[in-house]
C-alpha positions, 0 to 999 in steps of 0.5 A: 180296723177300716183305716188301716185296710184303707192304708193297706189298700191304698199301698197295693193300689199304688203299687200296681200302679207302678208295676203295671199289675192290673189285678194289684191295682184292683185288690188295693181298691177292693181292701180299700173298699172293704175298709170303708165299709168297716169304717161306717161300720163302726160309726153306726155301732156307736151311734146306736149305742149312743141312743141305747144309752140315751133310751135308757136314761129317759126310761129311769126318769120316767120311771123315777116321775111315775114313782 
């Protein structure tokens, strides 16, 4: 998902670098700042699902000690 808006963007800024175009170069930062962001995006969900799970495996051995 992030990686390849990274590679897209990349692309086009190259581009607009070779032609010239300003607002090419801009888009292809811009989509490859939005990549970035989908990127980190991504690592957050599975890092909090990561301690979701981890939560949730303390919680039945509480449970189990408490039993």
């Amino acid at each position: 998902m992030g990686i390849g808006e990274n590679i897209k963007g990349g692309r086009k800024e190259k581009a607009g670098d070779v032609v010239n175009d300003d607002n090419l170069q801009a888009e292809g930062e811009a989509q490859q700042t939005k990549g970035e962001a989908q990127t980190e995006e991504t690592k957050a969900r599975a890092e909090a699902k990561a301690h979701e799970k981890k939560a949730d495996a303390l919680d039945k051995e509480q449970k189990s000690l408490e039993d």
